[in-house]
N, C-alpha and C positions, 0 to 999 in steps of 0.2 A: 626244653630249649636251653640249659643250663647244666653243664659238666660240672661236677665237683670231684677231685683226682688229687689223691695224697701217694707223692714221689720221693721218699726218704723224708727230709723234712721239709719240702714245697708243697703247700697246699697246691691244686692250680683249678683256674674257675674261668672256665670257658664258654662264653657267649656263643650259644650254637643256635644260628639258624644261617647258615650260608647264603642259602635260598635270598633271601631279603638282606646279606650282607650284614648278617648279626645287628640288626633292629632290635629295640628291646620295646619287648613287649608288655602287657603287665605280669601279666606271670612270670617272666624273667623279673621283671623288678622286685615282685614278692618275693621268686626263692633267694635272691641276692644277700638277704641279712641274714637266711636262716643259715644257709650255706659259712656265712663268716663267723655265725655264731659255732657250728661246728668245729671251725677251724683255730678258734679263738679258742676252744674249751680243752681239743687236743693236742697234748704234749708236746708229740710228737712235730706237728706241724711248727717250726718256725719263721716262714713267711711264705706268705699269701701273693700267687702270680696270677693277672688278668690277664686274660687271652681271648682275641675270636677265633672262632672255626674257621678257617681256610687259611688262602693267602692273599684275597680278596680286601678283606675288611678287619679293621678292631672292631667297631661298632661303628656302621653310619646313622646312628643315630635313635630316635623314638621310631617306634612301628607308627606308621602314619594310616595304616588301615586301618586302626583302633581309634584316632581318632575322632569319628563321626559317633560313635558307641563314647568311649570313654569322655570327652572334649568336649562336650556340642552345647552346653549350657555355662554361664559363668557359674553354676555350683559344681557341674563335675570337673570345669577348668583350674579351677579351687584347691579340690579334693585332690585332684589328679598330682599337681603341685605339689601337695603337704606328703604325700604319698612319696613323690622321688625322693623330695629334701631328706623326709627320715630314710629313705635308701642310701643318701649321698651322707649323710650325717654319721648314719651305722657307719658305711666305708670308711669314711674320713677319723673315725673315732678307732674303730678294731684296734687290740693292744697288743696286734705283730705286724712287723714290716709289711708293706705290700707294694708291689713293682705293678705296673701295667707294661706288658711286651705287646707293641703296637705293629700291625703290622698292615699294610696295606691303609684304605682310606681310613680316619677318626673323623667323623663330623658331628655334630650338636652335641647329642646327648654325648657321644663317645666320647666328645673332649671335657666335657662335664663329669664321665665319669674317672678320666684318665688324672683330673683336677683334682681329684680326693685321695691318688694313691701319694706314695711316700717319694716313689723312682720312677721314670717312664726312659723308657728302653724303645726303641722302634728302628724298624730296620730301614736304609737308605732310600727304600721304593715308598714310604711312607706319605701321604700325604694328609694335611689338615684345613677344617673348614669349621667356622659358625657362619651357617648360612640365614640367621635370623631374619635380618634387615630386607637380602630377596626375599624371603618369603612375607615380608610384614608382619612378622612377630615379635614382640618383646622379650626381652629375656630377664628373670627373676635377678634381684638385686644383689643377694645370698652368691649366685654363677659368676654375674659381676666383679664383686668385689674377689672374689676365688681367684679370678684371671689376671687380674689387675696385680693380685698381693704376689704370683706368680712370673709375670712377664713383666709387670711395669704398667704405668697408666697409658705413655706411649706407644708399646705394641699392642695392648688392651684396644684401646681405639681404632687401631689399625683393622685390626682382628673383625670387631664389627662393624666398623664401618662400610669396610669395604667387602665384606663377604665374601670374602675370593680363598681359592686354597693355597694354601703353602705348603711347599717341599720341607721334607725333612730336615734340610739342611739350611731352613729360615726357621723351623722350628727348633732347633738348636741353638740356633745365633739369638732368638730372645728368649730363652730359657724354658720353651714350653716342653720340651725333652730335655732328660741329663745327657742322654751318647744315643749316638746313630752309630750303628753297624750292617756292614752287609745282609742284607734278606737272609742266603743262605746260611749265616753264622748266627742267626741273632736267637735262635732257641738254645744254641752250646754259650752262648754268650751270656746271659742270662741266668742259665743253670750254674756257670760257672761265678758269675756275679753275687 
């Protein structure tokens, strides 16, 4: 469920499961570091582009089918956690560039993961969500503070309080994207970035 695809010097690592709108699942979460650690260790590669599969989806989010398996005890809720954080930690540390090219919905995890990259690129059909609050979930203090240091306390709050999605072009106005570009440009856009 995880592409890893070296393009001159673009690593590129693509959340693929269409099917469920590139969910990440844990097996995508496992190979995610090994993948960067590849891409970290090869020359060749000078920066690392996140992508979903289609034009559907960046990632909307955690596979929720997993979790009654993975979730269902405060020790696997735990575990599960300490699990992303060193996913989001590797991302957030890797010691080349890395851009998230967003396309279509980013929700929970997706904008968690798109938090750790260096550039987020997303094309005009884009839209954004942390849907925590409907669903009565918490969200870890580490994602928190991510968002905050990113958009501000003020859009932060915004963000989960109201759980609602934003267009691309409100995610631009608080900084949660650098540039929005048309759908149809934003892979030459990118490449060319």
């Amino acid at each position: 469920h995880m592409i890893a695809e070296i393009d001159g010097a673009i690593g590129w690592i693509t959340f693929n499961k269409p099917e469920r709108r590139n969910a990440v699942s844990t097996d995508m979460w496992e190979a995610l570091p090994k993948i960067l650690d590849d891409f970290e260790a090869n020359p060749q590669v000078r920066v690392i582009v996140l992508k979903g599969a289609g034009d559907k989806a960046f990632v909307s989010g955690a596979d929720i089918s997993q979790f009654e398996q993975a979730r269902n005890t405060p020790e696997q809720v735990a575990a599960y956690e300490r699990f992303v954080e060193n996913c989001s930690d590797r991302l957030r540390h890797v010691g080349k560039p890395t851009i998230a090219m967003i396309r279509g919905w980013c929700v929970g995890g997706g904008v968690a993961i798109t938090l750790n990259t260096d550039i987020r690129i997303c094309s005009d059909d884009s839209r954004f969500a942390i849907p925590a609050a409907k669903l009565g979930l918490g969200y870890r203090a580490t994602g928190i503070n991510k968002l905050v240091s990113i958009v501000g306390p003020a859009f932060a709050k915004e963000i989960f309080f109201t759980a609602r999605a934003f267009t691309a072009a409100e995610a631009e106005k608080m900084g949660l994207v650098n540039r929005v570009v048309p759908a149809a440009e934003l892979e030459s856009y990118v490449r060319e970035y």
